[in-house]
N, C-alpha and C positions, 0 to 999 in steps of 0.2 A: 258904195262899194266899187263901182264901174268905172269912178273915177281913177282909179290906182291901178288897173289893171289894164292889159291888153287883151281886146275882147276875139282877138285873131288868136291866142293861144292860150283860152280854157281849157283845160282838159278834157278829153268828152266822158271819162269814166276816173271817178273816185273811190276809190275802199280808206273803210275807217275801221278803226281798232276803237272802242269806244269803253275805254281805261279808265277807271279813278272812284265810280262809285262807292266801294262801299270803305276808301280809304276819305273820301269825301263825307257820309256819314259818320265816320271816327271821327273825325274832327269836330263834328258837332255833336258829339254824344250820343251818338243815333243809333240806331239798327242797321244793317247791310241794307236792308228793304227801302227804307226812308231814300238811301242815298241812288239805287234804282228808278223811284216813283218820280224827284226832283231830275231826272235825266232826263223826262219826254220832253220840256223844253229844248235842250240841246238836239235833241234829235229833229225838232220840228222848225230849229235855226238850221243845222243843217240843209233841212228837203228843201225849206223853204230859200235857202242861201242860193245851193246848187241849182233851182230851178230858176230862180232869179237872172243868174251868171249861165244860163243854158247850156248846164252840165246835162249829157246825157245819160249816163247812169253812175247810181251812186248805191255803191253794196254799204252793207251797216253789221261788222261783226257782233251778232248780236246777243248768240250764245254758242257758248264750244261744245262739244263733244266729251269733252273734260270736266266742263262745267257739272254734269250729272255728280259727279261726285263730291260734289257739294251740298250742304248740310240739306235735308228733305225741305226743312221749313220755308228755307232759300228759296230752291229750284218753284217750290207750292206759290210761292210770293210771285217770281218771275212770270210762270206762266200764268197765274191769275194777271198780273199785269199787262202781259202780251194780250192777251185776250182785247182786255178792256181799250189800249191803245190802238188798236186797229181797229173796233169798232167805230173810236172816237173819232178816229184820223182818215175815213172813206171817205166821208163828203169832205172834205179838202182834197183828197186827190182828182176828186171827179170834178169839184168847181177847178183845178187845176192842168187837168190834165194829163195827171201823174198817174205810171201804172207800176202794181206792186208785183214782185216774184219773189224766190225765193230758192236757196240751196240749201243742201244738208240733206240729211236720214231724218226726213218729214216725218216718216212712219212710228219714228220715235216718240213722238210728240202726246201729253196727252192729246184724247179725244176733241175735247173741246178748243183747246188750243188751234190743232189742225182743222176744224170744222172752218173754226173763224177766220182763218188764214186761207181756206181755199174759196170760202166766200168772196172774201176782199181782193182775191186774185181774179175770180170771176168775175167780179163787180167792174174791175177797173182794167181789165183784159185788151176793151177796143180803144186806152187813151195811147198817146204818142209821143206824149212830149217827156219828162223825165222818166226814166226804169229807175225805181227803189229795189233793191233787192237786198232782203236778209237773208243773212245767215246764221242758220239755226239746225243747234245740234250739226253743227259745223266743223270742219278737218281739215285741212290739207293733203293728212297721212292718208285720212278714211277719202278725200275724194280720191286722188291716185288711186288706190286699194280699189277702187269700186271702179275706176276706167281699167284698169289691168284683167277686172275680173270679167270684163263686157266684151273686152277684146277679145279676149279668151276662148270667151263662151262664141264667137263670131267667128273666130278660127277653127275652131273644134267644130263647127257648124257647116264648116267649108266655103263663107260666104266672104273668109280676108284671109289675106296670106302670110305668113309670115316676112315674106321682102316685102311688100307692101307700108307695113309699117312705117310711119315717119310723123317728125312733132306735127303734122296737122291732123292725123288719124288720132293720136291723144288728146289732141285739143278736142276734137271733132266728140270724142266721149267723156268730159268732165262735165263738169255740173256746168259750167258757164258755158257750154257749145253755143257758139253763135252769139256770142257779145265778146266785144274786143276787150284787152287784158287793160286792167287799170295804169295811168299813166302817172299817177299821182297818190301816194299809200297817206293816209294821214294817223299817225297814236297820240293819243293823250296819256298824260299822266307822267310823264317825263320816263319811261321803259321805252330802253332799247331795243326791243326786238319784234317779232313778225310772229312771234306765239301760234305756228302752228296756220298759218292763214294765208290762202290762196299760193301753196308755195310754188304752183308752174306759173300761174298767173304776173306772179310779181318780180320772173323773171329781171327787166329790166325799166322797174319803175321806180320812180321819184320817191324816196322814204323825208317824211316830217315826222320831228318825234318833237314837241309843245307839253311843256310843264303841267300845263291846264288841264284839272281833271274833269271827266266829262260831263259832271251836271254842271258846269259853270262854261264849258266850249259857246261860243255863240256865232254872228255871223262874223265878227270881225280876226275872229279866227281861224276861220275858213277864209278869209280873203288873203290871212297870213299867210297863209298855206301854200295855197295858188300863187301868191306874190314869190315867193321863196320857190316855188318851183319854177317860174317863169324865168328867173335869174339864171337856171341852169344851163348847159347845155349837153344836149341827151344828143350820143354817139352811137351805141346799139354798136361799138367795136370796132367804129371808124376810129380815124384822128379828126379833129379838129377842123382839119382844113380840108380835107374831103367833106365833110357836115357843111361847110361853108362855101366852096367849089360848085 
């Protein structure tokens, strides 16, 4: 993989839209669940890609917000999944060095599901080398909504001012406070769009939208990625030649 790439400009932080599942089980006759369960390997090409390539963090849309309203059977399948894949996948982070977070309305979460998630965050709390972070029971609208409502309640509190305000005080209260915004978006499933996902965040990042739906994503698609972002040239509102200057 290292050969193809410029190892001076990985991106330190990746978000993935991880699209195609259960149109991936259609295709094989399957249930929605099947085409979920065959996903852990792409996800574990992933972690295992980006830690390789010394991505520094790497978010994994993992369930929306949205999602809830989808069939009971589903959501029962997913999070019994959830569960089970983060039990399976802690001694790899810790032979690795990988530490797990996470964003969203945790408290939504079953019990169980949350138990096992704050475990494996405890678990792997003192590693340093890549940040996984899902997102679960995850928003955009709903992170916004929930930093507006904290500032709020900090103003009303008499402890920020209303001039005060400014994009680092709203960064300063999302869910990502304190990890820098992804440089690099990756979707599978050939959809064009950002569904609702890290929409301050992705301000002004790198979008790949890849055919490949996500229980067939591996590593060489993640090099794609990176290679196709490396080609770019990211202005943030310059020209050209000031970037280059």
């Amino acid at each position: 993989m290292k050969e193809v790439l410029d190892l001076k400009r990985i991106p330190k932080h990746i978000a993935i839209i991880m699209d195609g599942n259960g149109r991936w089980a259609k295709k094989k006759g399957a249930m929605r669940i099947f085409g979920h369960r065959n996903a852990i390997q792409a996800v574990k090409d992933a972690i295992e890609g980006a830690e390789n390539l010394g991505v520094k963090y790497l978010t994994l849309f993992s369930f929306s917000t949205e999602n809830w309203s989808r069939p009971q059977e589903e959501i029962n399948g997913l999070m019994e999944l959830l569960v089970k894949t983060i039990t399976d996948e802690v001694p790899m982070m810790m032979k690795n060095n990988i530490r797990l977070e996470s964003i969203g309305d945790l408290d939504s979460l079953p019990p169980a599901a949350y138990d096992k998630l704050m475990e494996a965050k405890r678990t792997t709390a003192q590693n340093d080398g890549l940040t996984v972070i899902l997102a679960l029971s995850y928003s955009g609208q709903w992170e916004i909504t929930q930093a507006t409502k904290r500032i709020a309640q900090k103003i009303s509190e008499g402890k920020l001012q209303v001039e005060d305000i400014n994009q680092q005080v709203v960064a300063d209260h999302l869910e990502t406070a304190g990890i820098p915004d992804p440089e690099l978006m990756i979707r599978t499933s050939g959809e064009f769009r950002i569904s609702n996902f890290l929409l301050w965040q992705l301000a002004y990042t790198e979008l790949h939208f890849t055919p490949v739906l996500w229980p067939d994503f591996r590593r060489e698609h993640l090099v794609a990625a990176i290679l196709d972002y490396q080609q770019r040239e990211r202005r943030f509102g310059k020209t050209g030649e000031q970037i280059k200057s």
